[in-house]
Structure formats: C-alpha cells, structure tokens
C-alpha atoms as an extended CHARMM CRD file, in Angstrom:
* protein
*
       253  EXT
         1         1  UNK       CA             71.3770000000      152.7430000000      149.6260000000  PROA      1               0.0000000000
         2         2  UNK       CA             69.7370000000      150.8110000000      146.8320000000  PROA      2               0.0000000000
         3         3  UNK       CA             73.0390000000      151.1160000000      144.6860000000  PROA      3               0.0000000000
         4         4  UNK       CA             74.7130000000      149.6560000000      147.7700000000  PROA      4               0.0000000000
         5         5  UNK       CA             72.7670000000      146.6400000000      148.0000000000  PROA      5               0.0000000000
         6         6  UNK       CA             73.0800000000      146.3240000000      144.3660000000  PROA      6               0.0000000000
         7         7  UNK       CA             76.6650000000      145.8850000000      144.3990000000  PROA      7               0.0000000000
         8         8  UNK       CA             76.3930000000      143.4660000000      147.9610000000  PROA      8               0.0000000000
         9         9  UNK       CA             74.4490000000      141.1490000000      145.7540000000  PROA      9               0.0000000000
        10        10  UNK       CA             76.1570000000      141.0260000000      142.8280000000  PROA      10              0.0000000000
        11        11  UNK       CA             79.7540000000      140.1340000000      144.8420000000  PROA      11              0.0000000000
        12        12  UNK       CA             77.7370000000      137.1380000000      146.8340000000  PROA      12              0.0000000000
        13        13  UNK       CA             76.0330000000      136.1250000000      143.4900000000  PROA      13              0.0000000000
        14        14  UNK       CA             80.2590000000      136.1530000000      141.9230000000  PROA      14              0.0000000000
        15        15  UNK       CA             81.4660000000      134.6760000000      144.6940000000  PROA      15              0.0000000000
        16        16  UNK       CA             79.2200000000      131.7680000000      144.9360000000  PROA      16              0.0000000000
        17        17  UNK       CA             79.6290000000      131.3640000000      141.2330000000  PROA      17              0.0000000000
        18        18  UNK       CA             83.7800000000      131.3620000000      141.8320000000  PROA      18              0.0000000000
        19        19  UNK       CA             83.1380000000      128.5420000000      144.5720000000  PROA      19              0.0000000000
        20        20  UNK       CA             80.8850000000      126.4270000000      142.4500000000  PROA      20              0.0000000000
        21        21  UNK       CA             83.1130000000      126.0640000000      139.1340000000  PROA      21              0.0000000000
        22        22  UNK       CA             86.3330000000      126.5580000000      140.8620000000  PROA      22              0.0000000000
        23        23  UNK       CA             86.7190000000      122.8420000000      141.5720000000  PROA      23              0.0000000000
        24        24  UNK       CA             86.2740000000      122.1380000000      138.0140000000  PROA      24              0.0000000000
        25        25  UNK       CA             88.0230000000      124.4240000000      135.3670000000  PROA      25              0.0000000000
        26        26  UNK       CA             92.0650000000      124.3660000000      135.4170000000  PROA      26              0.0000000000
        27        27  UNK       CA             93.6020000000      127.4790000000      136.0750000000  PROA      27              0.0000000000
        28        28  UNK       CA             96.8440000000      126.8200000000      134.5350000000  PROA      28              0.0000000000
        29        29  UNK       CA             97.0370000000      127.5760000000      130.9520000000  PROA      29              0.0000000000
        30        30  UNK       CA             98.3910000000      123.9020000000      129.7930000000  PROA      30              0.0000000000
        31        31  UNK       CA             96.8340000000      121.9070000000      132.1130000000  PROA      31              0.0000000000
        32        32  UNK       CA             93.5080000000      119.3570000000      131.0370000000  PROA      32              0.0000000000
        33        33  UNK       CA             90.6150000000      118.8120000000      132.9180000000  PROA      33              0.0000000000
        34        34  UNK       CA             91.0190000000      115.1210000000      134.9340000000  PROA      34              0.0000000000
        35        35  UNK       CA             88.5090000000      112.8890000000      132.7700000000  PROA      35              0.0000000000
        36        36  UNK       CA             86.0630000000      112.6050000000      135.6050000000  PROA      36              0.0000000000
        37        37  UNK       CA             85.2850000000      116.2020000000      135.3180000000  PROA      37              0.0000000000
        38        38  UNK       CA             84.3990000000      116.1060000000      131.4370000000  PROA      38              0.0000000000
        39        39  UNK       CA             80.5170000000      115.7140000000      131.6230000000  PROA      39              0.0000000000
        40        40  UNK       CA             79.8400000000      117.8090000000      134.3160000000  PROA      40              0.0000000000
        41        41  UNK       CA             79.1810000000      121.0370000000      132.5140000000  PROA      41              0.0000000000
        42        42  UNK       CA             82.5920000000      121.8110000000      131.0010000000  PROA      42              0.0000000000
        43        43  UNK       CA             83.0800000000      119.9880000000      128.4040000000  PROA      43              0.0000000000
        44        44  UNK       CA             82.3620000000      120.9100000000      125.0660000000  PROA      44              0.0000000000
        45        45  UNK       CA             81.5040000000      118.2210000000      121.8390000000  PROA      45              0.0000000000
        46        46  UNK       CA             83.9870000000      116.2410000000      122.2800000000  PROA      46              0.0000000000
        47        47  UNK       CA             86.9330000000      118.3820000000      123.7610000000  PROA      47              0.0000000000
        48        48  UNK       CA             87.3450000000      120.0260000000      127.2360000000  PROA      48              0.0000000000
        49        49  UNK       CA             87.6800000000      123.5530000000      128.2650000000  PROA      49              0.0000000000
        50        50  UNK       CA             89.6540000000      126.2770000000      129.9700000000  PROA      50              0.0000000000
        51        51  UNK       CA             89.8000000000      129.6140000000      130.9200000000  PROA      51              0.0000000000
        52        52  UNK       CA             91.2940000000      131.8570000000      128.6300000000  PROA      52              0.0000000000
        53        53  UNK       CA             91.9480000000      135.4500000000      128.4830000000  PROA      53              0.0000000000
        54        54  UNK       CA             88.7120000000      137.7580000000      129.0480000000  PROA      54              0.0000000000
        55        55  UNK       CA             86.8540000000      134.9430000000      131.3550000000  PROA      55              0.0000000000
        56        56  UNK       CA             86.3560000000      133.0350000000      128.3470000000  PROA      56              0.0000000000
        57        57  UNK       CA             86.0770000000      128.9550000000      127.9550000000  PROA      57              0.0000000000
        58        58  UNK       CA             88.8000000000      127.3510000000      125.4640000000  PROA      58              0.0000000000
        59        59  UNK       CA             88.6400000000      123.7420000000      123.8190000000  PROA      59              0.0000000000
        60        60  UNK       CA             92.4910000000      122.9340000000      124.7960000000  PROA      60              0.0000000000
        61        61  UNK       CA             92.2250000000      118.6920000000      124.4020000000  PROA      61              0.0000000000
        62        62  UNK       CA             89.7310000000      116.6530000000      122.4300000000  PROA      62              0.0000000000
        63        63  UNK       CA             88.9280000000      112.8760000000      123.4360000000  PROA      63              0.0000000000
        64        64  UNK       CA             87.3850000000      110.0380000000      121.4070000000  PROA      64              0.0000000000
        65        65  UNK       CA             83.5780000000      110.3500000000      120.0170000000  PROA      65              0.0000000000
        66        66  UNK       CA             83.1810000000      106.4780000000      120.8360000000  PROA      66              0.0000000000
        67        67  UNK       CA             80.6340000000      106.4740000000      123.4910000000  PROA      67              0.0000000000
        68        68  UNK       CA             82.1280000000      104.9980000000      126.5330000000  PROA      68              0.0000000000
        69        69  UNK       CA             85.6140000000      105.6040000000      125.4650000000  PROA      69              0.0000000000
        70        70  UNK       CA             88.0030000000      108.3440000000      127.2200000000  PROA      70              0.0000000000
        71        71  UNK       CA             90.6390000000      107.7010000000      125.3380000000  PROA      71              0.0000000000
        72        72  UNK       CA             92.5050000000      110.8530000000      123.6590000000  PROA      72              0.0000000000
        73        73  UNK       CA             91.9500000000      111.7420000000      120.6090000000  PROA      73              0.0000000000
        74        74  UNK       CA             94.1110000000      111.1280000000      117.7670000000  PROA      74              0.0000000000
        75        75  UNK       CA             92.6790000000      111.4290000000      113.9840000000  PROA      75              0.0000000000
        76        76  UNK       CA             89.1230000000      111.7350000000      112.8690000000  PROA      76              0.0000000000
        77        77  UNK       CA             87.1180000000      112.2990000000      116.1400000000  PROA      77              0.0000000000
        78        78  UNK       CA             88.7520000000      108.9060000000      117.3710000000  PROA      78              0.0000000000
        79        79  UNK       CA             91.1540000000      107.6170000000      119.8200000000  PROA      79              0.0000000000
        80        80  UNK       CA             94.1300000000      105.6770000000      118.6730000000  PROA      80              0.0000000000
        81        81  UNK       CA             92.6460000000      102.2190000000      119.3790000000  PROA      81              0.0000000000
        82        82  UNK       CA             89.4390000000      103.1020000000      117.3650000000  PROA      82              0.0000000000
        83        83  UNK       CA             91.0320000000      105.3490000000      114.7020000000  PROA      83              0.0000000000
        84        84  UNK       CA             93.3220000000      101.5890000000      113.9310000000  PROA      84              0.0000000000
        85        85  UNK       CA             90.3320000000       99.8940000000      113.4010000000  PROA      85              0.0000000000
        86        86  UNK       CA             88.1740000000      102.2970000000      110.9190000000  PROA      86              0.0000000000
        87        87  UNK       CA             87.4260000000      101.5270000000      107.7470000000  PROA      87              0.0000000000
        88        88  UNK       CA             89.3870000000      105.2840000000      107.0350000000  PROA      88              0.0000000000
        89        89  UNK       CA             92.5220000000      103.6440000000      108.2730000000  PROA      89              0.0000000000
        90        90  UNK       CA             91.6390000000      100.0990000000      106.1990000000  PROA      90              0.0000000000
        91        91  UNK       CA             91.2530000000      102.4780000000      103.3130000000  PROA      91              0.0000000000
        92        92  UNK       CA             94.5400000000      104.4040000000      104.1630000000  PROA      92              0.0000000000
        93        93  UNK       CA             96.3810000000      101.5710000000      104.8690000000  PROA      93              0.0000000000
        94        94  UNK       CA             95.2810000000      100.0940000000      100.9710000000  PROA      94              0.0000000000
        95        95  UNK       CA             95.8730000000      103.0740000000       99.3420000000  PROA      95              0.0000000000
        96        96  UNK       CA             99.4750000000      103.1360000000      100.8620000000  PROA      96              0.0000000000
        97        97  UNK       CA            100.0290000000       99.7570000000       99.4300000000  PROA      97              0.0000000000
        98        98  UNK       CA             98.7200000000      100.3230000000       96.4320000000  PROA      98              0.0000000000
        99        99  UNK       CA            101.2250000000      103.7420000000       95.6650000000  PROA      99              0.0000000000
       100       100  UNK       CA            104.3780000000      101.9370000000       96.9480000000  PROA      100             0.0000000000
       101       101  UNK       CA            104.0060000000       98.6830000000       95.5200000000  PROA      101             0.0000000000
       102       102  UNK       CA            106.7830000000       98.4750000000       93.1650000000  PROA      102             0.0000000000
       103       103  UNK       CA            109.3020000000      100.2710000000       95.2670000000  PROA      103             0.0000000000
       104       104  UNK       CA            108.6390000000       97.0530000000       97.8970000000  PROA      104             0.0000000000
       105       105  UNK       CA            109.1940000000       94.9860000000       94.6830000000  PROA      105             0.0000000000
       106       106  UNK       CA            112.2030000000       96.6770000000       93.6370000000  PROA      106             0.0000000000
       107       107  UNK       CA            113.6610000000       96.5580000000       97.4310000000  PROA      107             0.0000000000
       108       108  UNK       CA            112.9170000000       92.8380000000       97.9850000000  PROA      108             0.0000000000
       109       109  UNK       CA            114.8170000000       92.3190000000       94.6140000000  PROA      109             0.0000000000
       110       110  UNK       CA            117.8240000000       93.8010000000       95.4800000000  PROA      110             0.0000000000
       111       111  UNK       CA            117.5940000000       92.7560000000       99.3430000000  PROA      111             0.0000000000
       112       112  UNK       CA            117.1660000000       89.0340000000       99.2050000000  PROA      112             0.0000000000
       113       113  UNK       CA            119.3140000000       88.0460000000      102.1450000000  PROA      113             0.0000000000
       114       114  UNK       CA            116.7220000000       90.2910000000      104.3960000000  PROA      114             0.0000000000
       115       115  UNK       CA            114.1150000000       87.6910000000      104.9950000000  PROA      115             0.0000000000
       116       116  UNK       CA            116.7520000000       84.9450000000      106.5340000000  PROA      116             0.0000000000
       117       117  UNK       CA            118.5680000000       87.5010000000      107.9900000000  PROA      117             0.0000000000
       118       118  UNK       CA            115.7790000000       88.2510000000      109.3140000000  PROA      118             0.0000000000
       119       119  UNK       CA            114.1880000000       85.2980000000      110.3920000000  PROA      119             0.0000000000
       120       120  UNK       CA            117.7180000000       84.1250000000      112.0140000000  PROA      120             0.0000000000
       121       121  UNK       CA            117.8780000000       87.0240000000      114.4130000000  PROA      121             0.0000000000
       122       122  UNK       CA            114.0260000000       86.3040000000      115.5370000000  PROA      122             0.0000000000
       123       123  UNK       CA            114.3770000000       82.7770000000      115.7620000000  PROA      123             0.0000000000
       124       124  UNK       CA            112.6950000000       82.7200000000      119.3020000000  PROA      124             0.0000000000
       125       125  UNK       CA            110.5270000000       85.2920000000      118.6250000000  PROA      125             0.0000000000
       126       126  UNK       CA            108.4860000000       83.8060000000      115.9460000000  PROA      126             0.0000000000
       127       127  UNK       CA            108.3880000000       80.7820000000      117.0550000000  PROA      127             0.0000000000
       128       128  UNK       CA            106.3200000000       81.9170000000      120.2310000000  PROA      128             0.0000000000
       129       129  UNK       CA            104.4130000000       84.0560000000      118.2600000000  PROA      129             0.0000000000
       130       130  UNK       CA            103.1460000000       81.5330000000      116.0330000000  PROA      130             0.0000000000
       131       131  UNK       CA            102.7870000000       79.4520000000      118.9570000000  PROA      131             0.0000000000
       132       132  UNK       CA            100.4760000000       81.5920000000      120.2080000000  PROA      132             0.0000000000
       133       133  UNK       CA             98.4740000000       82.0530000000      117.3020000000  PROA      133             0.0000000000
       134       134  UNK       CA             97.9740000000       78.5650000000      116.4280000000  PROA      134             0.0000000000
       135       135  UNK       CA             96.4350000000       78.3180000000      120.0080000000  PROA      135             0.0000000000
       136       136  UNK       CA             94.2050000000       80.8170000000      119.5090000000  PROA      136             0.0000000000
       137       137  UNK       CA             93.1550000000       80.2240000000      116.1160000000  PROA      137             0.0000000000
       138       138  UNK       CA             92.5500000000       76.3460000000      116.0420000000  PROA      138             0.0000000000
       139       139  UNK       CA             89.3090000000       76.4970000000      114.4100000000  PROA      139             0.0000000000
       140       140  UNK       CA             90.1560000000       78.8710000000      111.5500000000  PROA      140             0.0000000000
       141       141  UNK       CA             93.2200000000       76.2260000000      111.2380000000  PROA      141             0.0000000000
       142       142  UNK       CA             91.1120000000       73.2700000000      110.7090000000  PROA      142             0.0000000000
       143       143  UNK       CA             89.4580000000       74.6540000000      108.2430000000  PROA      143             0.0000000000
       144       144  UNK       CA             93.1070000000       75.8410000000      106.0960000000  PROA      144             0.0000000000
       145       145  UNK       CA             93.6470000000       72.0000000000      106.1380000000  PROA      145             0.0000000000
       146       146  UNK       CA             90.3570000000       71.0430000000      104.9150000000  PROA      146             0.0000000000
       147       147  UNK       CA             90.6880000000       73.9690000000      102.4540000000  PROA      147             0.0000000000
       148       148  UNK       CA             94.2750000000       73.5430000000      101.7480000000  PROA      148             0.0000000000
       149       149  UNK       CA             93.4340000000       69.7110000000      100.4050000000  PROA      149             0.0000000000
       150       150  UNK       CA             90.3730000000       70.7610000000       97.6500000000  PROA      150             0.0000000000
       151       151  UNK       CA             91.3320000000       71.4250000000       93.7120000000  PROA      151             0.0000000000
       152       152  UNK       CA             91.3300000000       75.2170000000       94.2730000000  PROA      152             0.0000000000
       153       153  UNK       CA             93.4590000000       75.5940000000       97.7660000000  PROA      153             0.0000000000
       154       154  UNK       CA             96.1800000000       73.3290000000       96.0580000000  PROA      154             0.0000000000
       155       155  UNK       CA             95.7750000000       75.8950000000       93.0840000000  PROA      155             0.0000000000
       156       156  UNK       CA             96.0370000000       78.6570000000       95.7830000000  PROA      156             0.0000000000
       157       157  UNK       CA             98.8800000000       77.3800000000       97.5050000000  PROA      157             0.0000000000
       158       158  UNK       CA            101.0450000000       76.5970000000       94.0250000000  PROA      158             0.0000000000
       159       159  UNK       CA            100.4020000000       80.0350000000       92.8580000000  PROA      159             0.0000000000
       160       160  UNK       CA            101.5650000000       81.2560000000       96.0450000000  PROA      160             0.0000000000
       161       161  UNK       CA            104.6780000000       79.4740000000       96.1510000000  PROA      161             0.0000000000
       162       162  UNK       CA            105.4810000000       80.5170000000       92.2720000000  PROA      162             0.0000000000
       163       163  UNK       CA            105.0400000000       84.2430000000       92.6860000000  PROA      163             0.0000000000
       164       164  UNK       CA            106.5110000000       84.0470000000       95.7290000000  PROA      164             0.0000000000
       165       165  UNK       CA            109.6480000000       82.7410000000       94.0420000000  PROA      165             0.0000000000
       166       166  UNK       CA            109.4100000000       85.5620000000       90.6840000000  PROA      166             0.0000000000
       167       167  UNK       CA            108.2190000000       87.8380000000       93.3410000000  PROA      167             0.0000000000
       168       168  UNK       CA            105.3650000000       88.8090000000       91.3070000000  PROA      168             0.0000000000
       169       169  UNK       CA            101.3430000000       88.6890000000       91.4360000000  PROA      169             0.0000000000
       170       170  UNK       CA            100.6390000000       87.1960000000       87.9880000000  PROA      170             0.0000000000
       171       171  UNK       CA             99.7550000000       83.5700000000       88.5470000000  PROA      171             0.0000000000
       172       172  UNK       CA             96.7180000000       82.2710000000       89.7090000000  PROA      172             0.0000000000
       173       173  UNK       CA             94.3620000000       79.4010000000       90.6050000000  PROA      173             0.0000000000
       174       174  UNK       CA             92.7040000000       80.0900000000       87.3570000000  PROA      174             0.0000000000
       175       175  UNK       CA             95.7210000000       79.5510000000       84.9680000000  PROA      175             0.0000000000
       176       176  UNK       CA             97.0420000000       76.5660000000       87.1410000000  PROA      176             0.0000000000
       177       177  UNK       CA             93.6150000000       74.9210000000       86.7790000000  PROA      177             0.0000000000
       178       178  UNK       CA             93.6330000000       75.4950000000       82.9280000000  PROA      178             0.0000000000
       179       179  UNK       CA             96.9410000000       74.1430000000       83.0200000000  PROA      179             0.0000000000
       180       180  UNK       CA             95.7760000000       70.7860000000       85.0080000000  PROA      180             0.0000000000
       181       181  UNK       CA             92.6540000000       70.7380000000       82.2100000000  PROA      181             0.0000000000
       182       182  UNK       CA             94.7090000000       71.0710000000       79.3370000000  PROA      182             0.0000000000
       183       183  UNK       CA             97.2120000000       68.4600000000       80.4880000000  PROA      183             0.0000000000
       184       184  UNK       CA             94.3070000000       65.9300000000       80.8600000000  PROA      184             0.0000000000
       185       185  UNK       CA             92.5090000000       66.7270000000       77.5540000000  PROA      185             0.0000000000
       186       186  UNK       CA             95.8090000000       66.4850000000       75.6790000000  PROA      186             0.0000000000
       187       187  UNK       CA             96.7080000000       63.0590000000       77.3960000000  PROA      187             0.0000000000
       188       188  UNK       CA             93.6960000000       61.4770000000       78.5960000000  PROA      188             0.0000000000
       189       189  UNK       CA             95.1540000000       61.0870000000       82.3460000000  PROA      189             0.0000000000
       190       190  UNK       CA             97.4790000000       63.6010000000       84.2980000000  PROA      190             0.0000000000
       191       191  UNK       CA            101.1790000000       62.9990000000       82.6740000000  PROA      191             0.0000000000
       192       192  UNK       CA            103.9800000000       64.2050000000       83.3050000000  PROA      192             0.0000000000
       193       193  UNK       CA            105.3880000000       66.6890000000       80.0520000000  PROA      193             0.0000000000
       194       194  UNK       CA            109.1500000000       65.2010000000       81.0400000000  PROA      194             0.0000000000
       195       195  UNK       CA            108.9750000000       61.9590000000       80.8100000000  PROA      195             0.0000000000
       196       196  UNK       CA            105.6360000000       61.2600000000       79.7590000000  PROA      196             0.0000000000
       197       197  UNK       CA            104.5920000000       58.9420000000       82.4030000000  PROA      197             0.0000000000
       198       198  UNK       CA            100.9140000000       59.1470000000       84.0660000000  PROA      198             0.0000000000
       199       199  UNK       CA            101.4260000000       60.9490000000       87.7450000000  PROA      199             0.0000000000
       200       200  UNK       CA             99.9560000000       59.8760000000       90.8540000000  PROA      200             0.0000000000
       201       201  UNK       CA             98.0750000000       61.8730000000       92.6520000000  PROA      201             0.0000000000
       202       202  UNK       CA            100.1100000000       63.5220000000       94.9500000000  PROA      202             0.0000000000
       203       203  UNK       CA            103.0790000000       63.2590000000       93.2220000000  PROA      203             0.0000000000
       204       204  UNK       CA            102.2320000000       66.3030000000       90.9010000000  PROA      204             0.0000000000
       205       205  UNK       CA            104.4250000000       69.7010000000       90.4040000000  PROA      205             0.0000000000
       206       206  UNK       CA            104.0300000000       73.0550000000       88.7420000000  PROA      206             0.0000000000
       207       207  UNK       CA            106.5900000000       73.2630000000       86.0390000000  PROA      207             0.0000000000
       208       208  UNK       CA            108.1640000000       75.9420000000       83.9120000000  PROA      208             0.0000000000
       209       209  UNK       CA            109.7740000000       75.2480000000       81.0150000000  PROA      209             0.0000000000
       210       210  UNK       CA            112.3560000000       78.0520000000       80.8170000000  PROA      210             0.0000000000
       211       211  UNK       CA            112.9100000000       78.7510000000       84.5620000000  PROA      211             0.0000000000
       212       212  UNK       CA            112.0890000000       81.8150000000       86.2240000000  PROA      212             0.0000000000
       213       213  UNK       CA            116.3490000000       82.0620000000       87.5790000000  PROA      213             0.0000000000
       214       214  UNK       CA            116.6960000000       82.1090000000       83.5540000000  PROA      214             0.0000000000
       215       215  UNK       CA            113.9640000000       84.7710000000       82.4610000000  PROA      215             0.0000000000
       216       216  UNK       CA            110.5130000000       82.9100000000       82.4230000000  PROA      216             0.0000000000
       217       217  UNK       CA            107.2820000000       83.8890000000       83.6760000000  PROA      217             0.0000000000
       218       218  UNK       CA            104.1220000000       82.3290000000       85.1620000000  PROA      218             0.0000000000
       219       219  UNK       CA            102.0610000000       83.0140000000       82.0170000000  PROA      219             0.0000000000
       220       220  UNK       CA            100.2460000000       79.5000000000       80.8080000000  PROA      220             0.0000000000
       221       221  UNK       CA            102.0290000000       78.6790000000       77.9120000000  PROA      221             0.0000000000
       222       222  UNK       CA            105.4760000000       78.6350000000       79.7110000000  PROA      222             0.0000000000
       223       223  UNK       CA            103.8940000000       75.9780000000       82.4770000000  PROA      223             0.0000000000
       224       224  UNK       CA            103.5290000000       72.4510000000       82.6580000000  PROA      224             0.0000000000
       225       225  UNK       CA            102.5010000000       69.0620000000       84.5710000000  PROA      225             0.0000000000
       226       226  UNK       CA            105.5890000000       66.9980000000       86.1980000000  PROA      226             0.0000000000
       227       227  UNK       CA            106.5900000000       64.4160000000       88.1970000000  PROA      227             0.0000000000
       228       228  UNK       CA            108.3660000000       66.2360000000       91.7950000000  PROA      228             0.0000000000
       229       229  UNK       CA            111.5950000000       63.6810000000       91.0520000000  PROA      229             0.0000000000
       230       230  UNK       CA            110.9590000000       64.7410000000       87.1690000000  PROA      230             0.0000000000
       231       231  UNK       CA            110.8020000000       68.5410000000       87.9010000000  PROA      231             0.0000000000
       232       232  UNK       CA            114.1570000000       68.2430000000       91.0210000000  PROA      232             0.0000000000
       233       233  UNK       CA            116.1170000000       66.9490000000       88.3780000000  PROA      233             0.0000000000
       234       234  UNK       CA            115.4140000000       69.2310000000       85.5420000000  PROA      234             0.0000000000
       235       235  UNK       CA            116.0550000000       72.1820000000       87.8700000000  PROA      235             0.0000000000
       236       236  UNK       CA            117.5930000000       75.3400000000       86.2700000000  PROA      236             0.0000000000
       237       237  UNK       CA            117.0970000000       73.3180000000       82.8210000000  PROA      237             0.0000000000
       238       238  UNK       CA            115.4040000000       74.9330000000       79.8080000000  PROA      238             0.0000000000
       239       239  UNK       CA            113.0460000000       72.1970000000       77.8950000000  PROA      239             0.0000000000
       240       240  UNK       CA            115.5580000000       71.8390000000       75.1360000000  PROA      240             0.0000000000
       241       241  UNK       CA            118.4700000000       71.2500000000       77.1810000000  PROA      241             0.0000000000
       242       242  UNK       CA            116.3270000000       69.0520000000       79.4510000000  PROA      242             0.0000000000
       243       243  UNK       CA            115.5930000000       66.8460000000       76.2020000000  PROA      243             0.0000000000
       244       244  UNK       CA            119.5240000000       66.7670000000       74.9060000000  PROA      244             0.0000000000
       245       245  UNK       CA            120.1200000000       65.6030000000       78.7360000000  PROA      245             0.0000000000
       246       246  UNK       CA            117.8060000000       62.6930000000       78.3850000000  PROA      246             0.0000000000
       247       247  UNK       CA            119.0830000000       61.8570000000       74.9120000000  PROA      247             0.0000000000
       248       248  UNK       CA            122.8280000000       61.8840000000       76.0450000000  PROA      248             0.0000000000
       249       249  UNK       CA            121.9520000000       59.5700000000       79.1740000000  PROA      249             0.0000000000
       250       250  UNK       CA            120.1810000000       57.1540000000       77.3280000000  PROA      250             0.0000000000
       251       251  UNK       CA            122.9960000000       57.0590000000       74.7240000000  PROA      251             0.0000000000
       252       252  UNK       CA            120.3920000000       58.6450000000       71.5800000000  PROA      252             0.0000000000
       253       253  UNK       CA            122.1600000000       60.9670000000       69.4130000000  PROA      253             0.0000000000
C-alpha cells in the first residue's frame, strides 16, 4: 500500500513538473528559446538551453552580455553592433592596417585609374552622402575652417596633398614649417626660390625641386617656397632645367 502511494506521488509530482517547464524549453533539437523566455529560469550565463539526451539542459545559442541588449551573439560575449564598437575590434581593425600596409601601397600604385573610376560610377552616391554628413556635422565643420586657416592646418593640409600625390606618409607639418622658417631666415621675408620675388600671403606653394613624377621625395632639402603661377609653370621641371628655361626666355646665355 505504502509503495503504491509512493509511486501515485511521484507521477503527480512529474507530471506537474512536465506542465510547468513544458511551455518553456524547445523540444526540437535545433530550435532556440523565443527571447522572452531567456530569464525565466532557463537560461544559462549568457546562452539559452535545451533538452538534450538523458533529460539534460544544453547551451545551444549565446546572446550579447550588454545588459539590455538581446541581440545574438557574435565575437567576444558581444552582439554584432557592440562587438563593432569595442576597443578589441579598434585594436583589430589597426593591427590589420598596420600588416597590410604596403600591399595597399603597392595596389594603389599599380591601380591608379581606380579612384576616378570609381568616383564616376558613384557620382550620385557620394554626393548625397556627403550631403548628409555635412548636415549632420556642421559644428565639427566650423571648426575644420577655423582650423584649416591657422599655421599648422595649412601645414596639415599641404602635407596631405603631397603624400597624397607620392602616395607616401613621410611629410609632415613639422618639415613644412621648418621649410617656411628657413625660407624666412635665409631671406628676411617669405620669397619665392624661382624667381626670387617676396610672396603674398596667400599666394604661397609647396615646391619640389626635382619632382616627385621624376624621382623626388618629400624630405626637406628637396622642398622649397614658390609663387602658385611660379610653381604651375615650372611643373615637371627639375631646378636646373627650370634655371636654363629662364635664361633662354630672357635671351642670357
């Protein structure tokens, strides 16, 4: 009798247990909790659970460890969206850069036409999307053209444009300013090294005296001060040829 009322308890006590957590685990083997059901009791750190073989509970699908966020997981304890922004993927992202930096050099050398290629099949594109930045960045823009107009963010902005051109990282603010310096010290006033004439302000150029089409580099003693007409006309000139072209104009021999 006793055994018999053993065994009439323990099937109530089973089946009430069945009707209580069938609602919530996922019998199929491949199927994940909904994300509603993921605090109440089955989940477990930061994955959720199923029944495996022998009764047992299984992690099958992790989420984010943001709190709030129910996003999947996808690297790291973090959902994509998160994972994008963490200073892991930052540091990733650098260290990518860092390792394939001359094979990007080497490809942009021997794809030039990419860029306008490039630019001509997203005309449109690019045009709305820097449309829509400059709406939504109108303060940080204000302050580029206040920058843009001091001694070091016309520095900034010639170095740019120079290694931009040699495709290289050498040059910056730093030698142009010594450059600027040096051309004042030597001549008392900015002057331009073509024609020796004193240069407006405003009218000044970054020079090289053997062009970069024709080998030269960015280093400081292959740069000088000139006049923008000065330095158009020179163009693919060395400084030697540039002189015997003055010479022969003015009739000198």
């Amino acid at each position: 009798m006793i055994r018999k009322c053993c065994i009439i308890i323990m099937s109530i006590g089973s089946a009430v247990f069945l009707l209580i957590t069938s609602p919530l685990v996922c019998v199929a083997e491949h199927t994940v909790l909904p994300i509603d059901t993921q605090n109440k009791g089955f989940s477990f750190g930061e994955g959720i659970m199923k029944r495996g073989e022998k009764g047992r509970f299984i992690a099958i699908a992790k989420f984010c460890s943001i709190k709030g966020c129910s996003g999947k997981h996808y690297a790291k304890g973090l959902c994509r969206y998160h994972y994008n922004r963490s200073e892991c993927h930052k540091q990733c992202l650098k260290r990518y850069d860092q390792e394939h930096k001359e094979q990007r050099k080497q490809w942009r050398k021997t794809h030039p036409e990419y860029n306008k290629q490039y630019y001509k099949q997203n005309k449109e594109r690019i045009a709305k999307r820097m449309k829509l930045y400059c709406q939504n960045n109108e303060e940080r823009r204000e302050y580029y053209k206040r920058w843009s107009k001091t001694p070091k963010g016309k520095a900034c902005k010639k170095a740019s444009y120079q290694n931009w051109r040699a495709l290289t990282k050498d040059l910056t603010a730093e030698i142009i300013q010594r450059v600027y310096e040096a051309n004042i010290k030597r001549c008392g006033t900015l002057t331009c090294y073509l024609c020796f004439k004193p240069i407006v302000f405003g009218d000044d150029s970054l020079e090289h005296s053997t062009p970069l089409s024709r080998g030269g580099t960015n280093d400081f003693g292959n740069l000088g001060i000139a006049h923008r007409n000065c330095n158009s006309e020179k163009g693919t000139k060395t400084l030697s040829e540039w002189f015997n072209y003055i010479a022969k104009r003015l009739g000198v021999k």
